[in-house]
C-alpha positions as CSV (number, residue, x, y, z in Angstrom):
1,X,-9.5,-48.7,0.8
2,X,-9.0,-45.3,2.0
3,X,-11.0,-42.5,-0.7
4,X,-9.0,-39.3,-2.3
5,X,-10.6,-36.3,-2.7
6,X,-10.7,-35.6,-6.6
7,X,-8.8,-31.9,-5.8
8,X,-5.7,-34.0,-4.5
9,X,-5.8,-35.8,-7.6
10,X,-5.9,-33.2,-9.8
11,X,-3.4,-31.0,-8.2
12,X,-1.4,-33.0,-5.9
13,X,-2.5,-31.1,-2.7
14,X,-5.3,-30.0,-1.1
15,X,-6.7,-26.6,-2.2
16,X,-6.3,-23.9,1.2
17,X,-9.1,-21.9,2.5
18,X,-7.1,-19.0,0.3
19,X,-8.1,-21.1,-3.0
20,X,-11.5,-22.6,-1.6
21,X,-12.4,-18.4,-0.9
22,X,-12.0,-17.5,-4.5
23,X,-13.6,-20.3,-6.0
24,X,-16.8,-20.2,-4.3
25,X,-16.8,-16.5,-5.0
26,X,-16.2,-17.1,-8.7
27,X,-18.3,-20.4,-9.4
28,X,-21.0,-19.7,-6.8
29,X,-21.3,-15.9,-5.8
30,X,-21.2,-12.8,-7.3
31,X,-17.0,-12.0,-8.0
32,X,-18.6,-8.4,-8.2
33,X,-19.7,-7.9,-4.4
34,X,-15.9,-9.7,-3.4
35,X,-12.7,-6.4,-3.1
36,X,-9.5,-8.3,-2.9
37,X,-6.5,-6.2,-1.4
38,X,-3.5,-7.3,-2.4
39,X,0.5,-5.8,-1.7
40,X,1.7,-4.1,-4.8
41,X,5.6,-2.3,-3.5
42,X,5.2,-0.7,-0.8
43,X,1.5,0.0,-0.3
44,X,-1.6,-2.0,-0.3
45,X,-4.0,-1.9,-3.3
46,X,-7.7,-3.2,-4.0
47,X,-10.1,-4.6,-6.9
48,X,-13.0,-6.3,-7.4
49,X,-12.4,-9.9,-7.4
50,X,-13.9,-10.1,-10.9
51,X,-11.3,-7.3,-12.0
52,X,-8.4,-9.0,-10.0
53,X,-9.1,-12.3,-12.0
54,X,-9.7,-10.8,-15.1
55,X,-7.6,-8.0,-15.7
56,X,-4.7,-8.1,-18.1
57,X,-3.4,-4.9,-15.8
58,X,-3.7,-7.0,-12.9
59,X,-2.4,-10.1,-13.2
60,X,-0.1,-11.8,-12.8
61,X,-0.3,-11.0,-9.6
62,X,0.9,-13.7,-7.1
63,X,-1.6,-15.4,-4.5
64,X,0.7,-14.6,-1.9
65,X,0.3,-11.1,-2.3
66,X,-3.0,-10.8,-1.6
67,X,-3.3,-9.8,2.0
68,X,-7.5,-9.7,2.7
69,X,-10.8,-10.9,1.0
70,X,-14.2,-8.9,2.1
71,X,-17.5,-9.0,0.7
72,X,-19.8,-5.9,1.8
73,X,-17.2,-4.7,4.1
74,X,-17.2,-7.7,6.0
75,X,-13.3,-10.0,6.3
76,X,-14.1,-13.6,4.6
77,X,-10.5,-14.2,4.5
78,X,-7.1,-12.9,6.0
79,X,-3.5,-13.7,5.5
80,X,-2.2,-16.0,8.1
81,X,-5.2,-16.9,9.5
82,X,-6.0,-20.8,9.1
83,X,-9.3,-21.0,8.4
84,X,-11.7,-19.3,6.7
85,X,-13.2,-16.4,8.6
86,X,-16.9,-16.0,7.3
87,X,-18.9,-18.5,5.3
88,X,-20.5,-16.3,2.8
């Protein structure tokens, strides 16, 4: 009997390396050290993760707005790449 993954249970579908990012930053890194940028009209804008995911002034802002993930300056995630870029 072929196992499935208690995420494809829950939600139907796998989570992507967009969703797997933000949770490990949340449940098992500091949100603080993580700067989301995100697309906001015209320009591109930036917050803390903790302030992105926390802020009534922020949200709801749409996951597929946000363009980049970096922790201390370095990339861990980018729009339309398939993979995660840094394991932090």
């Amino acid at each position: 009997m072929k196992q499935v993954s208690k995420s494809k249970i829950r939600s139907g579908k796998k989570k992507g390396s967009l969703e797997e990012t933000i949770s490990f930053a949340i449940y098992k890194d500091d949100p603080l050290e993580y700067v989301v940028s995100y697309r906001d009209k015209d320009q591109i804008k930036s917050a803390s993760l903790k302030d992105f995911t926390g802020s009534e002034e922020l949200s709801p802002v749409p996951l597929t707005r946000i363009v980049q993930i970096s922790k201390k300056e370095k990339i861990v995630w980018r729009k339309g790449q398939k993979e995660i870029l840094v394991k932090v």
